[in-house]
Structures are given as C-alpha cells and as structure tokens.
C-alpha positions as protocol buffer text, in pm:
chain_id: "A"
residue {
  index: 1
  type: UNK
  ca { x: 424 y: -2603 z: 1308 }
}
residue {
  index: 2
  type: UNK
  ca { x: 725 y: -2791 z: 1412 }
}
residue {
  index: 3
  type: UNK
  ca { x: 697 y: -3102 z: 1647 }
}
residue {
  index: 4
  type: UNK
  ca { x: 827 y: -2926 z: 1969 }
}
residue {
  index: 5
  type: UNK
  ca { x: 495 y: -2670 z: 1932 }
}
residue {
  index: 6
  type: UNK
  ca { x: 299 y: -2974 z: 1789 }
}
residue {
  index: 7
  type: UNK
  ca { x: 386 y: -3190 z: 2129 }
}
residue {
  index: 8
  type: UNK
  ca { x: 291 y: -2847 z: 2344 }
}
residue {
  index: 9
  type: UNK
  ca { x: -2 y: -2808 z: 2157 }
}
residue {
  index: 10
  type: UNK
  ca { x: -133 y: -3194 z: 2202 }
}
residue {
  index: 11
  type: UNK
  ca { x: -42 y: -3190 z: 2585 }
}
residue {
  index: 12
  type: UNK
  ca { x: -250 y: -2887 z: 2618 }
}
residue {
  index: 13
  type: UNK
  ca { x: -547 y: -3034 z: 2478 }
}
residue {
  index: 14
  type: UNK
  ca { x: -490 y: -3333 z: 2664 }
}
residue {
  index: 15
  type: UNK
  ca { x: -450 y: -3169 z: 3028 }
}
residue {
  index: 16
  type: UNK
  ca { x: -779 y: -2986 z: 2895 }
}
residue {
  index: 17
  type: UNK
  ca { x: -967 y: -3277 z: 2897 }
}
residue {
  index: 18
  type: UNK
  ca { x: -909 y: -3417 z: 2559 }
}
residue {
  index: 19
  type: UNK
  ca { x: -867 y: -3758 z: 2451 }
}
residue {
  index: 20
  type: UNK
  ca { x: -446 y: -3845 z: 2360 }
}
residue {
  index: 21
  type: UNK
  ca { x: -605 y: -3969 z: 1986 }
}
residue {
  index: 22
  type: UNK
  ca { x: -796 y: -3672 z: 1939 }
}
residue {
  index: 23
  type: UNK
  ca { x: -530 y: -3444 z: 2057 }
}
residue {
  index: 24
  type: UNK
  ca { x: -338 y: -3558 z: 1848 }
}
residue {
  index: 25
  type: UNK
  ca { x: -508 y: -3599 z: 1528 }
}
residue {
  index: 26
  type: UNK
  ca { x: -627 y: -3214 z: 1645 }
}
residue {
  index: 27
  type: UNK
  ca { x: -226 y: -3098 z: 1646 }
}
residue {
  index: 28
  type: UNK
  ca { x: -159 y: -3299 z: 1312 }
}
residue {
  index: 29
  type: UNK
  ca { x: -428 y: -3095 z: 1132 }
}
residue {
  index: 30
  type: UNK
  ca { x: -329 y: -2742 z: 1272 }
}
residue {
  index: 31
  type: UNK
  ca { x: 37 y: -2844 z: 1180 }
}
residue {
  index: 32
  type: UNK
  ca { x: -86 y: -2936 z: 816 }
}
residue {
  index: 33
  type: UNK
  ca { x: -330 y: -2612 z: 779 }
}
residue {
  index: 34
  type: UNK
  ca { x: -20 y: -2373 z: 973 }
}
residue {
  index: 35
  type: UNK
  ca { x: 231 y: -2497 z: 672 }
}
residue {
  index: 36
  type: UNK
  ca { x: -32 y: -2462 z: 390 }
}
residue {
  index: 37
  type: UNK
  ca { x: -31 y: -2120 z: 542 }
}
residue {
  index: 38
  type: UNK
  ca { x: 326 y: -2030 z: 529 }
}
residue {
  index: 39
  type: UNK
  ca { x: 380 y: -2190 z: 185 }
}
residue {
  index: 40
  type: UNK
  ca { x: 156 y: -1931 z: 74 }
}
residue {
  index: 41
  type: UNK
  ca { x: 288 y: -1604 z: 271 }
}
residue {
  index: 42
  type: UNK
  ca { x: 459 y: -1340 z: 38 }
}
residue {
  index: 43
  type: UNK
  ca { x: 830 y: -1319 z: 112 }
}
residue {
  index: 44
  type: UNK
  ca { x: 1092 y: -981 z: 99 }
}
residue {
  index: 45
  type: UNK
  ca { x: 1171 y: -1167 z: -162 }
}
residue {
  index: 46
  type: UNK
  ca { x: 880 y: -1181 z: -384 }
}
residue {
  index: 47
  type: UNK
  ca { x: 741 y: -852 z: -225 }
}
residue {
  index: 48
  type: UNK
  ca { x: 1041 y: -702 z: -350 }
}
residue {
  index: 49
  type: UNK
  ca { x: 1062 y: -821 z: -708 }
}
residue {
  index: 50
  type: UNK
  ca { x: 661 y: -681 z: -784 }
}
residue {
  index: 51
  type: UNK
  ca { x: 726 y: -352 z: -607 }
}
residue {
  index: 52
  type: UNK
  ca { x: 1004 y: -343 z: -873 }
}
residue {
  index: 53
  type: UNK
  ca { x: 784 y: -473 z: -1147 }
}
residue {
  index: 54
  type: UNK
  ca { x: 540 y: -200 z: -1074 }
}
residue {
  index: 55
  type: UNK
  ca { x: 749 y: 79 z: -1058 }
}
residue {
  index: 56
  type: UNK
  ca { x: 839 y: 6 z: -1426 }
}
residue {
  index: 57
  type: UNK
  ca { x: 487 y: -21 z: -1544 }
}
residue {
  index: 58
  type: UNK
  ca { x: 443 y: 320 z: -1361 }
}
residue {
  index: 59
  type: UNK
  ca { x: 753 y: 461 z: -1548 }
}
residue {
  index: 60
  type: UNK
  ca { x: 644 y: 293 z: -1877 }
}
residue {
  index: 61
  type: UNK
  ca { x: 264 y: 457 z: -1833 }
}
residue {
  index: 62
  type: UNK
  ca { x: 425 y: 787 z: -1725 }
}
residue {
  index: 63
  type: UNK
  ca { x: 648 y: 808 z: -2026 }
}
residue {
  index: 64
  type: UNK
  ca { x: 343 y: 735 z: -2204 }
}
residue {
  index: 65
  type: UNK
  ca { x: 142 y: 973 z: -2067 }
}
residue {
  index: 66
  type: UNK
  ca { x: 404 y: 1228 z: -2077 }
}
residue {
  index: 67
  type: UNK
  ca { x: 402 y: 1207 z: -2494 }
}
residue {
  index: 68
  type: UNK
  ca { x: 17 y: 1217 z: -2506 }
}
residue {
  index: 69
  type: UNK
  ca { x: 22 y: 1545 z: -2363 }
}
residue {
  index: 70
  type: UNK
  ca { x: 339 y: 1723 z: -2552 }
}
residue {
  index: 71
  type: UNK
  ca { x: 154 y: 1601 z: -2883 }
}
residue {
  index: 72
  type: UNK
  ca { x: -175 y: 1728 z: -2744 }
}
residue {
  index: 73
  type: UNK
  ca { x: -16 y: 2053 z: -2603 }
}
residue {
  index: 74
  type: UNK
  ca { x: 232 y: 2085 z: -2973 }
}
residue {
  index: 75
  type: UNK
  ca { x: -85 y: 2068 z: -3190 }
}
residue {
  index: 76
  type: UNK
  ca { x: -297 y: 2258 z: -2970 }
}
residue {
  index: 77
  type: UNK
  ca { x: -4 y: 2569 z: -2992 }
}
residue {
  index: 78
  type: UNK
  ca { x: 74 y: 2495 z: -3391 }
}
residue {
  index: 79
  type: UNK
  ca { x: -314 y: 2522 z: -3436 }
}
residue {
  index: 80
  type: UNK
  ca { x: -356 y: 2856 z: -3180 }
}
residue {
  index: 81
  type: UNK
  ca { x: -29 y: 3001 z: -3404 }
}
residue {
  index: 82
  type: UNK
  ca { x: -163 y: 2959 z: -3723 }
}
residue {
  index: 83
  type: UNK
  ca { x: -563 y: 3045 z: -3639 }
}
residue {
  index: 84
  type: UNK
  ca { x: -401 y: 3377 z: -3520 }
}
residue {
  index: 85
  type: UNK
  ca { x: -201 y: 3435 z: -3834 }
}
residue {
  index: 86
  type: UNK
  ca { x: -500 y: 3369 z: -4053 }
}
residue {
  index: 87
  type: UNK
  ca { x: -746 y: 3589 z: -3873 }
}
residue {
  index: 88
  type: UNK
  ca { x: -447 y: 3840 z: -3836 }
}
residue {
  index: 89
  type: UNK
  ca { x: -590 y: 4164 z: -3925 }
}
residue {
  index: 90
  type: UNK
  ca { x: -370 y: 4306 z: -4274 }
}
C-alpha cells in the first residue's frame, strides 16, 4: 500500500471515529500485511516459466508412455505370430 492510499485509509478511520494513533498504527499494519501479500503473488513471469516446465514433463511422460506401449503392443504381435505358427495345422 503506498502512502497516498495509506493517508486515505488513516483519514477514513479517523472521520469514522477513530483515534489519529490508532488510525494510524491500523494503516501501518494493512500496508505491512498488503506488501507481504504482493511479495508473494505469482507473476506472468513465473506463471510462465512452470507452464513451460510442465509441458516438458508432459512431453517427457508422453514419450515415455508412448515406448511402454509399442514394446507392449511389439511383443504382444511377435508372441500372437509365433503361437499361430506353432499351433499352425501341417
């Protein structure tokens, strides 16, 4: 909170009945708590750069996946190929 909203902020308390100390040790504490706040909000930035670091752990898992199955689906043929050739009737 910058001191222009800080100074609105401590006259409104004041005009609401509030004494000038308390107002403003009221508007030093919101200004402390609002900047906390905004030190921790997630920036384009940073939203940015883990959208991108997902996307390659979903390519990297896909790829992954992606082999499991052609080995699963090559072994599953090879085996199918040769069960019929065995149990071929001569």
């Amino acid at each position: 909170m910058n001191s222009t909203e800080s100074t609105k902020y401590r006259k409104t308390l004041e005009e609401g009945g509030v004494a000038p100390a308390q107002a403003q040790v009221h508007a030093d504490a919101l200004g402390e708590v609002l900047e906390h706040l905004t030190e921790q909000l997630a920036t384009k930035e940073w939203v940015r750069a883990e959208i991108k670091m997902q996307l390659k752990e979903f390519k990297v898992e896909m790829l992954m996946w992606m082999f499991t199955f052609f080995v699963a689906q090559t072994t599953i043929t090879i085996g199918t190929v040769i069960a019929i050739i065995r149990y071929m009737p001569r």
